[in-house]
C-alpha positions in Angstrom: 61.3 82.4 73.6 64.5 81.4 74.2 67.0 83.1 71.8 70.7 84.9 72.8 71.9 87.9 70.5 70.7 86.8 67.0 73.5 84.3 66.5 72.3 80.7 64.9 72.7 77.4 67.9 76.0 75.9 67.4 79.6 76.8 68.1 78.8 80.5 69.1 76.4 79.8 71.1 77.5 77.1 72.7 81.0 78.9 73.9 79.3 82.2 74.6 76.8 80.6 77.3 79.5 78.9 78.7 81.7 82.0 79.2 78.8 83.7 80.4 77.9 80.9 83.3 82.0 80.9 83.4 82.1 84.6 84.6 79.8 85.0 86.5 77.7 87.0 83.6 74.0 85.3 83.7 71.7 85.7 80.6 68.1 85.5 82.0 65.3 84.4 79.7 63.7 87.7 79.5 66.2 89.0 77.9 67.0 86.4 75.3 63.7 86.8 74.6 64.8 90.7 73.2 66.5 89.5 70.7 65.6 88.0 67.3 63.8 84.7 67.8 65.2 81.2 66.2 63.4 78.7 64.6 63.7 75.6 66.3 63.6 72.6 64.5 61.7 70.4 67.1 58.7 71.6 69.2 56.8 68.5 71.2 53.3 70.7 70.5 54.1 69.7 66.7 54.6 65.9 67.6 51.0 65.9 69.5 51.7 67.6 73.2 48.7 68.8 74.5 50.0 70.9 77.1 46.8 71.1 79.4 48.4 69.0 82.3 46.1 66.6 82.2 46.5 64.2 79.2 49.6 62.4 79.4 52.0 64.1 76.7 54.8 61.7 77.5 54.3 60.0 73.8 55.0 63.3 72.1 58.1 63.9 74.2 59.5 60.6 73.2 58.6 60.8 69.4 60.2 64.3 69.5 63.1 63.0 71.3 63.6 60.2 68.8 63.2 62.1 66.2 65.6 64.5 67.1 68.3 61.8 67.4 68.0 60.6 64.1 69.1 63.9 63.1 72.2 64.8 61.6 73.7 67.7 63.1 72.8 69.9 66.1 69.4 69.2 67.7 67.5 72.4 69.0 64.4 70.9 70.5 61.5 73.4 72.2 59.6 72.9 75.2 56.9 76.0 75.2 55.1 77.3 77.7 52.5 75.6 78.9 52.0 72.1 81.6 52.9 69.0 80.3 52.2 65.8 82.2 55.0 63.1 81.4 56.0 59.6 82.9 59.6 58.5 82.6 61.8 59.3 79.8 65.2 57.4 79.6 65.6 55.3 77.1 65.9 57.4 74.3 68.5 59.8 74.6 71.4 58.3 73.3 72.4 60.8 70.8 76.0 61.7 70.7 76.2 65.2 68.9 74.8 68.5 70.7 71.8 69.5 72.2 69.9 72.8 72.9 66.7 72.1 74.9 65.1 75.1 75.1 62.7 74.5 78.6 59.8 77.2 79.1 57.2 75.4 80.1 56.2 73.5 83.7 56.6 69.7 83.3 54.2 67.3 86.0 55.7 63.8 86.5 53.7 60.9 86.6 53.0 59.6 90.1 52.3 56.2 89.0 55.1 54.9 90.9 55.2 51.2 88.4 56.3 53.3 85.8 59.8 54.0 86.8 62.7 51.7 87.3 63.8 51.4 91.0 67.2 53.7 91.2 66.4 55.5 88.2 64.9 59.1 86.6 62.0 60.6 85.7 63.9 62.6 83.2 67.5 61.2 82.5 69.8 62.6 79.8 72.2 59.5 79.1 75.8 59.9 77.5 74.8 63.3 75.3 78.0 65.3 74.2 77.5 69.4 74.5 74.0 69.4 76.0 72.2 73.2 77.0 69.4 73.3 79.3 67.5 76.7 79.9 64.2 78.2 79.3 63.2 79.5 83.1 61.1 76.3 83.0 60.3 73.9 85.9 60.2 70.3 86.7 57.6 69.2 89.3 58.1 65.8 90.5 54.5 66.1 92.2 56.7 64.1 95.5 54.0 64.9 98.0 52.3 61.6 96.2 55.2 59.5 96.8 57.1 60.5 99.7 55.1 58.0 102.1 56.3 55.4 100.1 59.8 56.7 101.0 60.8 53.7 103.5 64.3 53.1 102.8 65.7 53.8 106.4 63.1 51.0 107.4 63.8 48.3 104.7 67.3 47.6 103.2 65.4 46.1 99.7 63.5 49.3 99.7 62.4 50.7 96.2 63.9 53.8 95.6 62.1 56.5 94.1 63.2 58.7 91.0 65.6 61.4 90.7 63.5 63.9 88.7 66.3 65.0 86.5 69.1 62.7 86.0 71.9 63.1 83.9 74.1 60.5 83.4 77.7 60.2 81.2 77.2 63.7 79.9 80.3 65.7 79.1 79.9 69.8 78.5 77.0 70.1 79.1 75.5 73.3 80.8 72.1 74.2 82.8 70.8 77.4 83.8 67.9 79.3 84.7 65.6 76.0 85.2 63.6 75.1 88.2 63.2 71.9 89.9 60.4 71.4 92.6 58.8 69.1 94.9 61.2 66.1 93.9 60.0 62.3 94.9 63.9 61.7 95.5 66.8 63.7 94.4 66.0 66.4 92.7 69.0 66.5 90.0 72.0 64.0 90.1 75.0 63.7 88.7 76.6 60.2 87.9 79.4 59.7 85.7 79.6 63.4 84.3 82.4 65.6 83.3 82.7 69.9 82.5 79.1 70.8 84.0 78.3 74.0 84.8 75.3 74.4 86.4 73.6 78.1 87.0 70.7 80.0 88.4 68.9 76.7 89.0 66.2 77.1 91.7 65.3 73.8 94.0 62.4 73.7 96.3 60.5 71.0 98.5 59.1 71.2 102.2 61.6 70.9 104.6 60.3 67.2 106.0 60.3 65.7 102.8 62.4 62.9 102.8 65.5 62.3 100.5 64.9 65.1 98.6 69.3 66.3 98.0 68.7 69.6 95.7 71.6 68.2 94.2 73.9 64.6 93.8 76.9 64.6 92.3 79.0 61.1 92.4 81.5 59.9 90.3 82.3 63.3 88.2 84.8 65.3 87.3 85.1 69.1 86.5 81.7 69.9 88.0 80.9 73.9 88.8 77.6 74.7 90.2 76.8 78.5 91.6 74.0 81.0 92.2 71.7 78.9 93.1 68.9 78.9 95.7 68.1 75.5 96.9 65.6 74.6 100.0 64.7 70.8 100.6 64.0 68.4 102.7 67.9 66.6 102.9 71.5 67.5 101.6 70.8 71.1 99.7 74.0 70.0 97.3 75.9 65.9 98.4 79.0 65.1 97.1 79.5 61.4 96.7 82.2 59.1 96.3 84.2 59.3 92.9 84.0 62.9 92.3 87.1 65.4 91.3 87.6 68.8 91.1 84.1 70.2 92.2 83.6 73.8 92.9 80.2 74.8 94.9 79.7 79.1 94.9 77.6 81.4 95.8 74.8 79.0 97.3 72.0 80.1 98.7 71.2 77.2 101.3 68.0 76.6 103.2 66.1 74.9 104.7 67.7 71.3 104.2 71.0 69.3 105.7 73.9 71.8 104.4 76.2 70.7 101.9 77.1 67.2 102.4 80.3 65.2 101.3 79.0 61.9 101.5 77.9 59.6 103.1 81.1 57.9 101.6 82.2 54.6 102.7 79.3 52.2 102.7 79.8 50.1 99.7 82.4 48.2 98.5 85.3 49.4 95.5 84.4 53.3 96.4 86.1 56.0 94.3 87.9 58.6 96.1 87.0 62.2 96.5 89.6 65.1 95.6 89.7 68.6 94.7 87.0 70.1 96.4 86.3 74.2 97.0 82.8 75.6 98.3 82.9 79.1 99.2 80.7 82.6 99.0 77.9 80.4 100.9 74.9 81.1 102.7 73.4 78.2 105.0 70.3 79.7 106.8 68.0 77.5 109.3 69.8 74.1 108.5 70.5 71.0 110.2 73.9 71.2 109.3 76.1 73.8 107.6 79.4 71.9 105.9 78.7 68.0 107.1 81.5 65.2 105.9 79.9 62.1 106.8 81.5 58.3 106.3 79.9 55.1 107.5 81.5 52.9 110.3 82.2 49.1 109.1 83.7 50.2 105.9 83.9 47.1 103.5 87.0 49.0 101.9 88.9 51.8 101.8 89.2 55.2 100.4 89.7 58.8 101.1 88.3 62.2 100.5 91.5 64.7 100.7 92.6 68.3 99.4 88.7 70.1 100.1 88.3 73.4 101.1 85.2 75.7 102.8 86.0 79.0 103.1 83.7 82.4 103.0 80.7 81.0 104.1 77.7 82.4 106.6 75.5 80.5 108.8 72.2 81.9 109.9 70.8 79.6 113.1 72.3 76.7 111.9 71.9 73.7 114.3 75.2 72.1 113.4 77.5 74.7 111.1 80.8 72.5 111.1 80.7 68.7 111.3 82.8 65.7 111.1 80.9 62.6 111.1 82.7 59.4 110.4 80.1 57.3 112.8 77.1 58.3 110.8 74.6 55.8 110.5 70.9 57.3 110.1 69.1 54.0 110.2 70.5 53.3 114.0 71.2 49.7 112.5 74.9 50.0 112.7 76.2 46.9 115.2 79.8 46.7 114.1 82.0 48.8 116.1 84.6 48.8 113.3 86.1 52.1 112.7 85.5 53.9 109.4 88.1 53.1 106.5 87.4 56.3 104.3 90.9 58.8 105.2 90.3 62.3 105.4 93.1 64.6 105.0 93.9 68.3 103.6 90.8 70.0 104.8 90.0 73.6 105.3 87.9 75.4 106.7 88.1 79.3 106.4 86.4 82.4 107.2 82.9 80.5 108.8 81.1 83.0 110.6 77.6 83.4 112.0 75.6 81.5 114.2 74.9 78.0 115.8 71.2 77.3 117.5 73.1 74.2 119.1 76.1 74.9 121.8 78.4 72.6 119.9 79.2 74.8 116.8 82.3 72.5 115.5 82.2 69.0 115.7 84.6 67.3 114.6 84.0 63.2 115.2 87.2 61.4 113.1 87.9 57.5 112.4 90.1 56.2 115.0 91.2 53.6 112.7 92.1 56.0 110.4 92.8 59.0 112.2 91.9 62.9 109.7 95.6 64.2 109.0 95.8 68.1 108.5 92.3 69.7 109.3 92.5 73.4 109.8 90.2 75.3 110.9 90.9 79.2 110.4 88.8 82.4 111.0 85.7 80.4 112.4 83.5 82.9 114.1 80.5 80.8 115.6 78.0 82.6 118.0 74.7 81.1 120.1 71.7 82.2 117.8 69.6 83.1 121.6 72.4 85.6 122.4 73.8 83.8 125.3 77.4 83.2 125.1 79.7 85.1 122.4 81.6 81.6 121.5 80.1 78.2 121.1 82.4 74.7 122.3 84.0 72.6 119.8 84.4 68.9 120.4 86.9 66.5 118.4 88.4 62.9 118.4 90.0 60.4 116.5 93.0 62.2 115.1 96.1 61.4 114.7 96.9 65.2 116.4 94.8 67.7 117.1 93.1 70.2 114.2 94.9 73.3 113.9 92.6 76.4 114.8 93.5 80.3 114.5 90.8 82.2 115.3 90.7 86.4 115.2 93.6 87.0 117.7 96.3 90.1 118.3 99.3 90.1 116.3 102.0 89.7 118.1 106.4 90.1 117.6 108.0 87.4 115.1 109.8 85.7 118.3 113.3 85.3 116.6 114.2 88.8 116.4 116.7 90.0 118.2 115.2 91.5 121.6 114.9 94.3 122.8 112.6 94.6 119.8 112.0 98.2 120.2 115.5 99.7 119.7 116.8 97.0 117.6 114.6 96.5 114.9 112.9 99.1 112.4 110.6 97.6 109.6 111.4 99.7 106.7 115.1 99.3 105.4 115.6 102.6 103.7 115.8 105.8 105.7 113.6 108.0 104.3 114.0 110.8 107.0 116.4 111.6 110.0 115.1 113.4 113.3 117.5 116.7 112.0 114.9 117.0 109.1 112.1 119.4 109.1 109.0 117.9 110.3 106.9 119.7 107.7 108.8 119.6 104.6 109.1 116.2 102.8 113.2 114.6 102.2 114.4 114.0 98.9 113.7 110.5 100.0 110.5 110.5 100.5 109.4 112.7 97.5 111.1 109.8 95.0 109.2 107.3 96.6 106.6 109.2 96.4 106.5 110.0 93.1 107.5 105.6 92.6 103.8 105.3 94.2 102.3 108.2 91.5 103.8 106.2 88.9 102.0 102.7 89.8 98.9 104.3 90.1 97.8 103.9 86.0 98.7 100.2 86.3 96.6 99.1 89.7 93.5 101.6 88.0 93.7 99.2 85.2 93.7 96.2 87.2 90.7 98.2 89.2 88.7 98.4 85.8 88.6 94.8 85.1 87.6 93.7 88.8 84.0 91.8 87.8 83.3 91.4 91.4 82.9 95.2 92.0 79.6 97.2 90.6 80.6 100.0 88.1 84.4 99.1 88.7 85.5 101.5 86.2 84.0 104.1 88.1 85.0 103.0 91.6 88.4 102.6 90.0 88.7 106.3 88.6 87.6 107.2 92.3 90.5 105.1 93.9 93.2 106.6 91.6 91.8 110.1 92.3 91.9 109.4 95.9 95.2 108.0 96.3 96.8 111.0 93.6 95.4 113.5 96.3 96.3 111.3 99.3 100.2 111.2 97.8 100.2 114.8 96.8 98.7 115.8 100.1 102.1 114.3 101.8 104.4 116.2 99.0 102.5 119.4 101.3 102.9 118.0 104.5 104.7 115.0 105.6 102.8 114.8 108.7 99.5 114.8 107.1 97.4 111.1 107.1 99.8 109.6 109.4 103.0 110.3 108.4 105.6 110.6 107.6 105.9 108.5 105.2 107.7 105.6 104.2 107.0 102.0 102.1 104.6 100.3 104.8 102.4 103.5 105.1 102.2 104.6 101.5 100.9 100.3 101.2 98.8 100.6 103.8 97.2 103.8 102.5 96.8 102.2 99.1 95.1 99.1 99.9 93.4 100.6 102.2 91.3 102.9 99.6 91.3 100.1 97.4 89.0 97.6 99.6 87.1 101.0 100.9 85.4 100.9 97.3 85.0 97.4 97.4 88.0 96.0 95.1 89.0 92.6 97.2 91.6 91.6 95.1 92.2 93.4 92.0 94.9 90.8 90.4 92.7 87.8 91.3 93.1 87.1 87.2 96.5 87.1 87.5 96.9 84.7 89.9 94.0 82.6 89.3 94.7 78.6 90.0 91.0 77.4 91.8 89.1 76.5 88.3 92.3 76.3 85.8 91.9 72.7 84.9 88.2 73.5 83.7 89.1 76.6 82.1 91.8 75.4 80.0 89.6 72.4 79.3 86.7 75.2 77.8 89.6 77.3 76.0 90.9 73.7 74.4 87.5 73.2 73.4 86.9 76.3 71.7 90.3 76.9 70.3 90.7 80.0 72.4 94.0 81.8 73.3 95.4 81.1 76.6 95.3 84.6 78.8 97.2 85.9 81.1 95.6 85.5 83.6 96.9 82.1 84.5 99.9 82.4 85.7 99.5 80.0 88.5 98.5 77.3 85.9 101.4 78.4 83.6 104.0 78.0 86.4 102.4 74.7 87.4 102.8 72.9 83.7 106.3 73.6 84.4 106.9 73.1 87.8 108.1 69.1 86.8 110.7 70.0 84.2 112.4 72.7 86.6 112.2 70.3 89.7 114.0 67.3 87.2 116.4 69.9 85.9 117.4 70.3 89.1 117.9 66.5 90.3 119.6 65.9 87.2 122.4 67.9 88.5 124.5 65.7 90.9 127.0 68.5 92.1 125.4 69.3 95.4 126.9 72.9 95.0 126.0 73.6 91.6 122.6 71.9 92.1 122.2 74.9 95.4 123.6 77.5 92.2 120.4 76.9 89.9 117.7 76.9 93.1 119.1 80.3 93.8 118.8 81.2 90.4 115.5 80.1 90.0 114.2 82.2 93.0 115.8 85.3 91.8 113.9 84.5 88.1 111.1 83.7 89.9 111.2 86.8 91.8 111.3 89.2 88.4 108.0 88.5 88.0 105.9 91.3 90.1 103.3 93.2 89.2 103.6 95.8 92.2 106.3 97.1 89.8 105.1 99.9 87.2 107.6 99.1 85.0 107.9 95.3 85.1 103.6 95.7 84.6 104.3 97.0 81.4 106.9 94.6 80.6 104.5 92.4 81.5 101.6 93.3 79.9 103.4 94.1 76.5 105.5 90.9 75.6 104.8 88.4 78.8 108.2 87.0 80.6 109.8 83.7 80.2 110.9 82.2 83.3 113.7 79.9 81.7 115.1 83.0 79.7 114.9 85.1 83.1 117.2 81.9 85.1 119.5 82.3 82.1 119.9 86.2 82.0 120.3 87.3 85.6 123.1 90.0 86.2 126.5 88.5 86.7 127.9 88.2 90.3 129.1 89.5 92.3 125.6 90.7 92.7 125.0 94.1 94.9 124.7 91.9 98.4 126.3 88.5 97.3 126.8 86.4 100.5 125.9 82.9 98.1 129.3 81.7 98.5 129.0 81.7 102.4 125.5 80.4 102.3 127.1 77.5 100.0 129.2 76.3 103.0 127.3 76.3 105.9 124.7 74.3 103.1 127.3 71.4 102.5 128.0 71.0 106.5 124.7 71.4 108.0 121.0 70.7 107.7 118.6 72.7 109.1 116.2 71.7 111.8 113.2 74.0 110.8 112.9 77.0 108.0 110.6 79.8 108.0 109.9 80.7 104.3 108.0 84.7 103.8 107.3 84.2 100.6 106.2 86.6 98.1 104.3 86.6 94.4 102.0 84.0 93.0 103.0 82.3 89.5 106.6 81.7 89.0 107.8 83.1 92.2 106.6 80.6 94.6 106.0 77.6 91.8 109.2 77.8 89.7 111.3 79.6 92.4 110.9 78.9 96.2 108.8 75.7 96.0 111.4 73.8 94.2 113.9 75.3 97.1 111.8 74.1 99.6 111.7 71.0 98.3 115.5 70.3 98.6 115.2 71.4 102.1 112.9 68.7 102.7 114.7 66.2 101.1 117.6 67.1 103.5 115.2 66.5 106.7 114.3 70.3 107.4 111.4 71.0 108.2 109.8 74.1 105.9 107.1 76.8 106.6 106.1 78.8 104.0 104.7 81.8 105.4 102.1 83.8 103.3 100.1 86.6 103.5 96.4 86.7 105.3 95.1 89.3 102.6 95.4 89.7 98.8 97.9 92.8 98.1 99.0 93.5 94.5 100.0 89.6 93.3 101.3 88.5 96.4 100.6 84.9 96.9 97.7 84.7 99.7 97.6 81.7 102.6 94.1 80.1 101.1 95.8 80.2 97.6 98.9 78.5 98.7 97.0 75.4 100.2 95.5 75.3 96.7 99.1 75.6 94.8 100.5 73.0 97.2 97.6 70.6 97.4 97.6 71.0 93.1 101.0 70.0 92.8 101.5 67.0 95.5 100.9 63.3 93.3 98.0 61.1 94.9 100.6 59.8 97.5 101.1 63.5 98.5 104.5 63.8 97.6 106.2 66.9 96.0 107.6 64.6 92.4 108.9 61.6 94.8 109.5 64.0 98.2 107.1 63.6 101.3 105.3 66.5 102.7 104.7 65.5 105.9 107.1 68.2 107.0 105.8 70.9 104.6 103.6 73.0 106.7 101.5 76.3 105.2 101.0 79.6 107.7 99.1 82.9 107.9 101.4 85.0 108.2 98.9 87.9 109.8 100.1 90.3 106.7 98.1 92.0 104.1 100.6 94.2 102.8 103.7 93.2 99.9 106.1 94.8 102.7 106.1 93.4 106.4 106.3 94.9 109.9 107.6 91.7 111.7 106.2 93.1 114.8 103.1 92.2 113.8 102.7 88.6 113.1 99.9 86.4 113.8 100.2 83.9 116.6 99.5 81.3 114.7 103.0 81.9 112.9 104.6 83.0 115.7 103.7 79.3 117.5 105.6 78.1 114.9 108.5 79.5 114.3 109.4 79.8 118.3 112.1 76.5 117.2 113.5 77.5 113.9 116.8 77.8 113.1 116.6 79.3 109.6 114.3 82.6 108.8 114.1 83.4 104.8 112.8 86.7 103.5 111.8 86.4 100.0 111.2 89.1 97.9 112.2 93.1 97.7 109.3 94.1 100.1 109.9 91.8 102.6 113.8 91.3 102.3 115.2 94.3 100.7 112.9 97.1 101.6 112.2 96.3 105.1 114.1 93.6 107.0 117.4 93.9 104.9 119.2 94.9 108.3 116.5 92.9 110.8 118.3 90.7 113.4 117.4 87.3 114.4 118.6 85.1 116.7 119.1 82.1 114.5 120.2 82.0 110.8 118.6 84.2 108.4 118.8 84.8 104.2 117.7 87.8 102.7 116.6 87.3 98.7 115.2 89.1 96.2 115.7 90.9 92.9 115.8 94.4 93.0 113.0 96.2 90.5 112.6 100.0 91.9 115.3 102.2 90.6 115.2 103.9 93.5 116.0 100.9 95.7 118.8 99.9 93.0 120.4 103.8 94.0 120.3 103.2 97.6 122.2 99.9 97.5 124.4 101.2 95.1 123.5 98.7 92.2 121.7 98.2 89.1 118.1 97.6 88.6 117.4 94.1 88.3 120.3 93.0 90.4 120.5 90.7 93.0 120.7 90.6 96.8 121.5 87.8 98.2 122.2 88.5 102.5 122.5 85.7 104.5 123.4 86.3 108.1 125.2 83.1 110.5 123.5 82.9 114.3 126.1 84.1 116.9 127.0 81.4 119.7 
């Protein structure tokens, strides 16, 4: 039976299976069935199903169907278990009010091929508003019957075969728990759609079954398919033209042809494809792992920008990375034209595994229309056989080459001073001097070790809540035990667990313990951004408060109004004034503070009100006026950005900063961490901030990005050792002229005194009482170094 904790089908219901998909929290049928079963109001035995899977039951389907969309009100219709053989059903589902279509049993499609139009579905839901889909029941498009009539590749006026489950114009609608088998064509498309979800869906057909994509998605928007095992004969999950803000997870893939965007470009007036993410992957014994494919000969032009592949595992997969923008399976292609379909703003991140082929990345672009800003990051690739450790990479038609960073050796930010080693020390505040007793902690070290006690209640709570870690509650009581002995250990001995002690250890030590018992990123809520637009779309629906764990998507809704506030103002120096200002209000907002947590948690923070409410200057380190002059005579060539938190920080404060300093011709790299660590903005989530807030000409609100550039900064910590960088940063910055620190554990508690040999500003806000004493200022105030290059 399909029932879900006693409540009656209708608003309930509907929201709570869609926060249970949303979260990751799948209800299976067994136990629905626990609770107290509903009486549904349409059953297709009562309208003459016979259920044997013999006699044809398609008449009582339809008459139940029809039936049902005369009604009034919500339809709950009942499929029970049983087999059910049943020929085309499309013409009837054009009810506009919600469904709940309660699948247990195993429906048999037809294989009387006359019966269905060419194109079209054995099962299509048309234009339905709010439809649910469950049961743990299966669809069997019997395709062994009809896949020698699968000629298409041959003949251009082909017939095509039928999608066994086709939905088409649907909005909200949700499917989990079903199974779809043995497919004559697709197996379940998408066309038109917006807000699916699509859960625990199992797809299976032999692997030389033609045509059979697991699943089709074209032409929809707000579409959110994960855990799912698919297996087929062709694309396990294609992405076609017209489709927007897509997110493929946890997809267990094999065998089959990967996960396909495209082919795109063969007909005329194509859509464009946006907004991409597929991650937490699995591609075992494919063709192909992550394929883009576009067809030479384009008859117009589109592109397919802003998609990202990150966390995903290949097991013997013949091709795991590939660009295809010649691809023409029918070997008919005679035009040499280059492909008109523009790729741009793609990542791929963490890929790791293996490759049965020697050519593990291929990466084949139009040279009409050369791929702009393909990065490839953390690709690990080995022979399958053993062979070799690393497998080639081939690539052509871009207008420069992709950028790649592979695992490499951190290596010394190149514009500090040199020599390195008696110049530069990473953490600002001296928290012992070499008079001090080896064995007995420093006042120093004892406050700040007491500041690391105190945050300890606040990251346990943020431990508690992690849904990606079994029993969090218990692994988070372990990690504040552990790390409450760790820090009282070193009140014994200084020396013990590495010391001494200062702010980059007593980090280290911290994360460290954290990702031991399995938390990742324990204020992932916080800084949520990759499904925002769907999420607020389900809250609007549902009338639900807006949490806070959006901050990303708060800062964004504002990000216009603080970007024209600041054109508006045509004093060049006063304009400079409120960017400062809104870094520093920006900056307030962090979460690795105990106190500002609680703030936090208690009341939230305003961002305008913070811009408006910042101490009065002269702040503690107030070098603005300097900076101000050297801003009105010069432009800088190139700037390297550290930045700091997520939300309002890098939105609200340095993003709008950057911004000027392109419009003034600099060149900007914002440099962000490799690893989550407390709410510190990480590199992948960047790309996604940036890449949400360019306009469909990827500007920044009227300002080209071409000179915007995003880099991994090698850290994983919310202080930095610039020592250790990775080389992918360090290649870039080797011809800046400007360094900025942002933030109090990058600028203020270590690197306040670091030298550079070009220009550098230190800013943050100061938030630890304890840093406010040592600069001899207030908490809350503001440090603003900035440091001229000698000649």
């Amino acid at each position: 039976m399909c029932n879900i904790m006693s409540l009656h089908f209708g608003t309930k219901l509907f929201l709570m299976l869609f926060m249970f998909c949303y979260l990751n929290v799948f209800v299976s049928t067994r136990e629905l069935s626990k609770t107290k079963a509903l009486s549904f109001e349409f059953n297709v035995i009562s309208f003459g199903a016979e259920a044997d899977g013999q006699t044809d039951d398609t008449h009582a389907f339809v008459s139940a169907w029809e039936k049902a969309c005369e009604s009034k009100g919500r339809v709950e219709l009942l499929v029970p278990k049983g087999t059910y053989l049943i020929g085309p059903i499309n013409s009837v589902l054009l009810c506009s009010f919600d469904w709940f279509l309660c699948l247990q049993g195993y429906l048999k499609a037809s294989t009387e091929l006359f019966k269905y139009d060419s194109g079209g579905g054995w099962i299509e839901f048309r234009w339905l508003e709010g439809l649910i889909l469950t049961g743990g029941g299966t669809f069997d498009g019997q395709g062994v019957k009809a896949w020698p009539y699968n000629n298409c590749l041959q003949d251009s006026n082909c017939r095509i075969l039928p999608t066994s489950v086709k939905f088409m114009g649907t909005n909200k609608t949700l499917v989990q728990d079903i199974t779809s088998i043995n497919s004559m064509f697709f197996h379940i498309a998408l066309v038109g759609c917006n807000n699916f979800i699509g859960s625990k869906i199992k797809i299976t057909a032999p692997e030389d079954s033609p045509n059979t994509d697991g699943i089709h998605i074209e032409r929809s928007s707000h579409v959110y398919v994960s855990h799912s095992r698919i297996g087929t004969g062709d694309d396990c999950i294609s992405i076609g033209q017209g489709n927007s803000h897509v997110a493929i997870t946890n997809i267990s893939c094999g065998p089959g042809h990967g996960i396909s965007v495209g082919s795109l470009g063969k007909y005329p007036n194509e859509e464009d494809v946006s907004g991409l993410v597929v991650k937490d992957c699995i591609m075992t014994g494919t063709s192909n792992g992550i394929r883009i494919k576009t067809w030479p000969n384009s008859p117009g032009s589109s592109a397919a920008t802003n998609m990202t592949f990150k966390n995903i595992v290949m097991n013997n997969v013949s091709n795991p990375i590939i660009i295809d923008q010649s691809y023409c399976p029918s070997l008919s292609c005679s035009s040499k034209a280059p492909s008109r379909v523009k790729l741009s703003d793609i990542y791929f991140k963490n890929i790791r595994g293996t490759s049965s082929s020697e050519v593990a990345v291929s990466l084949e672009c139009s040279r009409g229309f050369p791929c702009q800003n393909i990065y490839l990051e953390d690709v690990h690739l080995n022979l399958s056989s053993g062979d070799k450790s690393s497998t080639s990479l081939f690539w052509f038609g871009f207008g420069s080459k992709p950028e790649m960073e592979s695992a490499a050796e951190l290596v010394a930010f190149p514009l500090l001073i040199t020599p390195i080693d008696s110049n530069y020390r990473a953490c600002t505040i001296p928290y012992r001097f070499p008079s001090d007793n080896p064995r007995k902690p420093t006042p120093t070290e004892l406050a700040w070790i007491d500041l690391f006690l105190n945050s300890i209640p606040s990251f346990k709570k943020r431990a508690e809540s992690d849904s990606t870690v079994p029993d969090a509650p218990i692994q988070a009581e372990k990690f504040a035990q552990r790390y409450s002995e760790l820090l009282e250990d070193f009140k014994k001995d200084p020396e013990s667990h590495g010391g001494p002690p200062d702010c980059i250890l007593l980090c280290r030590l911290r994360e460290q313990i954290l990702r031991e018992l399995g938390f990742r990123d324990i204020f992932k809520k916080v800084k949520a951004i990759l499904y925002i637009p769907f999420k607020c779309l389900i809250k609007r629906i549902f009338c639900c408060k807006m949490e806070q764990d959006e901050e990303n998507a708060k800062a964004i809704s504002l990000f216009e109004n603080v970007v024209r506030i600041n054109d508006a103002i045509e004093d060049e120096g006063k304009r400079l004034d409120n960017l400062v200002r809104g870094i520093f209000a920006g900056n307030i907002f962090d979460l690795g503070s105990a106190q500002l947590a609680e703030v936090f948690s208690k009341d939230g923070m305003s961002f305008l009100a913070s811009c408006q409410n910042l101490v009065p200057r002269p702040w503690v380190i107030d070098d603005l006026d300097a900076f101000k002059t050297k801003w009105s005579k010069t432009s800088w060539k190139k700037a390297i950005i550290f930045v700091d938190n997520s939300g309002a920080d890098i939105i609200l404060g340095i993003l709008p900063f950057a911004r000027e300093l392109l419009r003034r011709g600099t060149q900007v790299v914002l440099a962000a961490n490799d690893l989550p660590s407390i709410n510190d903005v990480t590199y992948p989530e960047l790309i996604e901030i940036v890449a949400k807030l360019k306009d469909d000409n990827g500007q920044l609100l009227g300002v080209d990005t071409s000179n915007l550039l995003i880099a991994n900064s090698g850290n994983d910590l919310p202080v930095i050792d610039l020592t250790c960088v990775s080389q992918e940063l360090a290649f870039m910055a080797s011809d800046a002229d400007l360094v900025i620190m942002e933030g109090m554990g990058r600028g203020i508690e270590t690197n306040l005194y670091a030298q550079f040999k070009c220009d550098s500003l230190k800013i943050g806000m100061v938030k630890h009482p304890e840093v406010a004493q040592f600069l001899g200022g207030r908490l809350y105030d503001c440090v603003f170094k900035y440091n001229e290059a000698q000649s």
